[in-house]
C-alpha positions as CSV (number, residue, x, y, z in Angstrom):
1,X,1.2,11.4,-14.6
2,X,4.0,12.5,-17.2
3,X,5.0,14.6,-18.5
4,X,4.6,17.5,-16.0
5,X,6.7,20.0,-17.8
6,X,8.3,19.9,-22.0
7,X,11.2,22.4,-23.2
8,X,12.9,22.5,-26.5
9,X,15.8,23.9,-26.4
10,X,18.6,23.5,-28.8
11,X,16.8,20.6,-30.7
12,X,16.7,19.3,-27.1
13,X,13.6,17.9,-25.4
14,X,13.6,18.1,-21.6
15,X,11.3,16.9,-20.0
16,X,9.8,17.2,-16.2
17,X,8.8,13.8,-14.9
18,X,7.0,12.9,-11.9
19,X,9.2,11.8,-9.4
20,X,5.7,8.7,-8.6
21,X,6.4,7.8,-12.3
22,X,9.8,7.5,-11.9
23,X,9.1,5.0,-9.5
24,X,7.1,2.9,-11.8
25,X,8.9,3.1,-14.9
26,X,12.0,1.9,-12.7
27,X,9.9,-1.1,-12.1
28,X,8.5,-1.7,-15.0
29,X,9.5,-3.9,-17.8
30,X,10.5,-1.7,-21.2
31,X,7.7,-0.9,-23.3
32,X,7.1,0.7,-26.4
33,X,4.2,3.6,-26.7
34,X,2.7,5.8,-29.3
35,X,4.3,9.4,-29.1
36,X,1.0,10.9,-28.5
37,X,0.4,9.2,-25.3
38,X,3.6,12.0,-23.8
39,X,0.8,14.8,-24.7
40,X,-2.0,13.1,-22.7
41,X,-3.8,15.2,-20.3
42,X,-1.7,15.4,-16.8
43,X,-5.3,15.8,-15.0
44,X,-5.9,12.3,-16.1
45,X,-4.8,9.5,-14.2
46,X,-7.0,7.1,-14.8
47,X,-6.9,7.0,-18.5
48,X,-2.9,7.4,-18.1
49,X,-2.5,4.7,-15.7
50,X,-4.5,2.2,-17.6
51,X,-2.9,2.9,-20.6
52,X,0.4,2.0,-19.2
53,X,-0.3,-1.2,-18.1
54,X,-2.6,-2.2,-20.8
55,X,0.9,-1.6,-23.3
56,X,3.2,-3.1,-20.4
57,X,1.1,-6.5,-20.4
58,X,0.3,-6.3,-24.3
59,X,3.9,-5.7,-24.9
60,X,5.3,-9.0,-22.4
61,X,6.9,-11.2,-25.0
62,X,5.6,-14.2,-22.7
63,X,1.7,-13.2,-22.9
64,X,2.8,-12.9,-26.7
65,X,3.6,-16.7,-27.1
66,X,0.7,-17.8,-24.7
67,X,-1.6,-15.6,-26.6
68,X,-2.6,-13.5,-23.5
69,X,-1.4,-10.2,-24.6
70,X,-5.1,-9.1,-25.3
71,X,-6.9,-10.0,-22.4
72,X,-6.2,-9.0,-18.0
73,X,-8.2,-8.9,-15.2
74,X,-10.1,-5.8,-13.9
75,X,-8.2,-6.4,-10.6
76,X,-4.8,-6.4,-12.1
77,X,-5.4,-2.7,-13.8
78,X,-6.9,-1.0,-11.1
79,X,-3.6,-0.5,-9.0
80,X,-2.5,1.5,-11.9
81,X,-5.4,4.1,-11.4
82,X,-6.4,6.4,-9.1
83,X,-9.4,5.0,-8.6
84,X,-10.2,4.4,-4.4
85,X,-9.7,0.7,-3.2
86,X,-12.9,-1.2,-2.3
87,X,-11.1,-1.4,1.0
88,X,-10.9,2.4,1.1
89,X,-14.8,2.7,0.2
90,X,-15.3,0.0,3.8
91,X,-13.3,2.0,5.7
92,X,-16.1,5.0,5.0
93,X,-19.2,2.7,5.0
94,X,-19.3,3.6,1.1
95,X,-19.1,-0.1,0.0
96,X,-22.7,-0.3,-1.6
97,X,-21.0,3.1,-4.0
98,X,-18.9,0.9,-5.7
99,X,-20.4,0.8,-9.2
100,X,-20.2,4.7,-9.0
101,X,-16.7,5.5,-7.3
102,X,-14.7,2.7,-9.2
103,X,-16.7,0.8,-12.2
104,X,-18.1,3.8,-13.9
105,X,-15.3,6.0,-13.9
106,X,-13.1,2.5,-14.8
107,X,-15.5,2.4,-17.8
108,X,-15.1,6.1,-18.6
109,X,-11.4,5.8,-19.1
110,X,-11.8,2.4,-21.1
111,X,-13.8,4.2,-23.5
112,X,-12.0,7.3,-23.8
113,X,-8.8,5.5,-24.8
114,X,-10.9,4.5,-27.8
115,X,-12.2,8.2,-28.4
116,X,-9.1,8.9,-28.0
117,X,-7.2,6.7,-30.7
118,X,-5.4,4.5,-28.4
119,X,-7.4,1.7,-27.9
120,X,-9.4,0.0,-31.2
121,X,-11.8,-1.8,-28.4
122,X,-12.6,-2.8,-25.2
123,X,-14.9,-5.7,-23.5
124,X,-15.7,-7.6,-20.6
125,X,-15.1,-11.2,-21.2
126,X,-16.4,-14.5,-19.7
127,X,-13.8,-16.5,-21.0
128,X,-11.0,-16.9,-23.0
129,X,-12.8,-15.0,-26.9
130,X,-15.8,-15.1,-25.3
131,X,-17.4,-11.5,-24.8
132,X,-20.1,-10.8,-22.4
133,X,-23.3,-9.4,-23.6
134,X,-26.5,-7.6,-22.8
135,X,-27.1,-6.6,-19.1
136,X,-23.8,-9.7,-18.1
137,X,-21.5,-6.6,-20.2
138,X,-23.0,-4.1,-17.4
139,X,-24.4,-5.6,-14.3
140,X,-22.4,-7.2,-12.0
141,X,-23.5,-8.7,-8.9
142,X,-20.3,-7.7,-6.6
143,X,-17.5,-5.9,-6.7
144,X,-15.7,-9.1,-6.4
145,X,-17.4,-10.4,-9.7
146,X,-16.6,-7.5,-11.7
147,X,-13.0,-7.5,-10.5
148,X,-12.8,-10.6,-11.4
149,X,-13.8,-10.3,-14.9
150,X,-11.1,-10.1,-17.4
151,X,-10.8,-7.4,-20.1
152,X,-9.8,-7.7,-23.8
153,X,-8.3,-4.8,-25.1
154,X,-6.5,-4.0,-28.4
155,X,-4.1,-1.3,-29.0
156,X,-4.0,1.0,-31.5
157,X,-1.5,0.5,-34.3
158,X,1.0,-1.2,-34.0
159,X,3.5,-1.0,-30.5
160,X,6.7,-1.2,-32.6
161,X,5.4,2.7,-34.3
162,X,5.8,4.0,-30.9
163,X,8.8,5.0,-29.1
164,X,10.5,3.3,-26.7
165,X,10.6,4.8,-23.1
166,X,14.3,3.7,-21.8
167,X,14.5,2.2,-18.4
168,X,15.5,5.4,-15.8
């Protein structure tokens, strides 16, 4: 997603943006990351998307105080991915392929951003603190269901070591 393109020049950095990043970040509240996350891989936009909102929604002073900051819905990440729609897998007949054209590779990302050192962990929850376990943490019954699920997630270190990314 970003960068596409970094130069030093001058003890300058410029940087190449994508112009569909652009778009977001203009939209999107101001949020502090780790510097490492600029070096992620460009050929992954699922891990990069998900990161994003995971620290956009971790870092909303409002989930803060309500003590939501950890926890979102499957449904409310996905649209940061480039993972198809289940409305896109209808359109083909490939509704039944959910579980291998959007939860697995969902679940791939999730656990790279641990192997990668910018999530500490990362589970399906039933409830508010309440993990899911077993086959409920892997079979779902529906799309619908798992979509539904929310996720708790916590970041690595702490947000206010990162850098902040200024509104464009």
């Amino acid at each position: 997603l970003f960068p596409t393109a970094i130069r030093v020049q001058d003890r300058h950095i410029f940087l190449s943006i994508n112009p569909d990043i652009i778009e977001i970040l203009k939209r999107a509240p101001l949020t502090r990351f780790p510097a490492k996350f600029l070096g992620t891989n460009d050929r992954k936009p699922n891990l990069q998307g998900i990161y994003l909102k995971l620290a956009q929604h971790a870092a909303i002073d409002a989930n803060r105080k309500k003590g939501t900051n950890h926890s979102l819905r499957v449904s409310s990440i996905l649209p940061f991915t480039g993972l198809p729609t289940i409305e896109e897998l209808e359109e083909k007949g490939n509704r039944k392929h959910w579980k291998d054209r959007i939860q697995k590779p969902f679940e791939e990302a999730m656990h790279e951003l641990v192997e990668t050192g910018f999530l500490e962990d990362w589970y399906y929850q039933s409830g508010k603190g309440k993990w899911l376990e077993g086959d409920a943490a892997t079979e779902f019954p529906s799309y619908t269901d798992w979509a539904e699920k929310l996720i708790y997630f916590k970041l690595c270190g702490d947000l206010d070591d990162g850098i902040a990314l200024a509104q464009i």
